[in-house]
N, C-alpha and C positions, 0 to 999 in steps of 0.2 A: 482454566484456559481450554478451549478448544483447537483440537489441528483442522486446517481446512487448507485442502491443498488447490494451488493454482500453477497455470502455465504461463508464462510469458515467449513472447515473440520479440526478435528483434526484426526490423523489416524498413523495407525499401521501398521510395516510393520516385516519380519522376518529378517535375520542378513545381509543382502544382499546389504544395502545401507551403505556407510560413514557417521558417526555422524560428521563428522570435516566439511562438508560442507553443502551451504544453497543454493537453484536454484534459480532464476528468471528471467521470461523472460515470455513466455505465461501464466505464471499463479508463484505460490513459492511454494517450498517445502521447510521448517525446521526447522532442530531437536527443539526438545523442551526439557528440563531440564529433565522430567520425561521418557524419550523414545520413545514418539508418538513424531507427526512430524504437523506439521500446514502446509495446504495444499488447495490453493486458487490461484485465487478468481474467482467466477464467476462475472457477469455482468449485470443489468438490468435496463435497461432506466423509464422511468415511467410506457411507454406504452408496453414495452411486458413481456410475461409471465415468471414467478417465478415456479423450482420446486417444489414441494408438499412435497414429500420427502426427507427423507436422502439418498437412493440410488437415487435418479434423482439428488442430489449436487455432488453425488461420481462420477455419471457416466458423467454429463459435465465436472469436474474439471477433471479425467481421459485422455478426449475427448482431451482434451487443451494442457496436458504433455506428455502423454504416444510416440508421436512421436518423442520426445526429449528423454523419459525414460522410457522404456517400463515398467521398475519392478513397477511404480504406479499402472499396473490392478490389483496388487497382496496386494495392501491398502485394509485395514479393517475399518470401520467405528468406531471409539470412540463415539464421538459428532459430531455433525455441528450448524454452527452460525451463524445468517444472520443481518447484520450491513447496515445501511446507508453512503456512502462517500461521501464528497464535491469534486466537480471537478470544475476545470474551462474550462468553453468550449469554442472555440473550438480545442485549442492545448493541453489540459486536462495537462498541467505540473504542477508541484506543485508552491505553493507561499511561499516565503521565503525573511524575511528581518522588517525591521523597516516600521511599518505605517505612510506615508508621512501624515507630518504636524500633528505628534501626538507622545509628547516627553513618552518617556522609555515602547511604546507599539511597541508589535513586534506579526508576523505571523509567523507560521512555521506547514500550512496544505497545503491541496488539493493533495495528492500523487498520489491519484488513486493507480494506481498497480509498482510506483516507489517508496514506500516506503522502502522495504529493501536495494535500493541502494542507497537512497537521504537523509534518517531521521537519521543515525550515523554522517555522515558528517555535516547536517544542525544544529543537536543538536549540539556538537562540538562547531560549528564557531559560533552559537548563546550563548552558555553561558562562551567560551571564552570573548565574548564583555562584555558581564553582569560583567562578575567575574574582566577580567582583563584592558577591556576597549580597547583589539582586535578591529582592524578595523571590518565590517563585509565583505568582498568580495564575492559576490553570483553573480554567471552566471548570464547573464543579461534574459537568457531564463527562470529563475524561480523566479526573484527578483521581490520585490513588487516596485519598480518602475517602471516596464515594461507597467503600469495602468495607466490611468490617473488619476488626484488626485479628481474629481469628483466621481471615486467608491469609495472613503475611505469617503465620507460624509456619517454622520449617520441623 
């Protein structure tokens, strides 16, 4: 695994955007329960630099959407949040599934920036198994078999 740190924003915007949907693709935009909107992520490897500010989170995560959605230059700053994520390098897809040779333990990280389309689904098919004893079927491009069994030794 890889650390790769990101910022998040929560943010404000006037009546101009749909609550009923969620974006993702270069970055996410969505709604949140109270009317601001979570709006992310940036990116940073070990080695290069971190904004300093709140407006330098607003103004790359802007950079990243705004050619999809113009109406982000018009977000407001609430908070911003800056989290560390595990990735896997170097196709950064998430892991998902049963840790080989290690009974009733299970994965279900490393998203990087496909969480909002992978973590309803993977939640789902993993506590399906748990609850009802579901197969698990996960894409072979995010299953934790795709490893050899030499990285799951501790």
């Amino acid at each position: 695994l890889r650390q790769t740190a990101g910022h998040l924003a929560i943010v404000k915007f006037g009546d101009g955007l749909p609550r009923t949907h969620a974006i993702s693709g270069r970055g996410h935009l969505a709604p949140l329960w109270n009317g601001t909107w979570s709006f992310g992520a940036t990116y940073h490897q070990e080695e290069s630099p971190e904004p300093t500010t709140e407006q330098e989170v607003l103004d790359l995560l802007v950079k990243k959407m705004a050619p999809w959605l113009p109406q982000v230059r018009e977000a407001e700053i609430v908070q911003t949040w800056r989290g560390v994520r595990a990735v896997v390098p170097p196709e950064r897809q998430p892991v998902v599934g049963a840790v080989p040779n290690t009974s009733g333990l299970f994965i279900l990280g490393a998203f990087a920036s496909r969480g909002l389309q992978w973590i309803p689904w993977a939640a789902h098919t993993i506590s399906r198994h748990l609850a009802l004893g579901d197969e698990i079927n996960v894409p072979a491009g995010i299953a934790t078999n795709r490893f050899s069994d030499d990285i799951w030794a501790l």
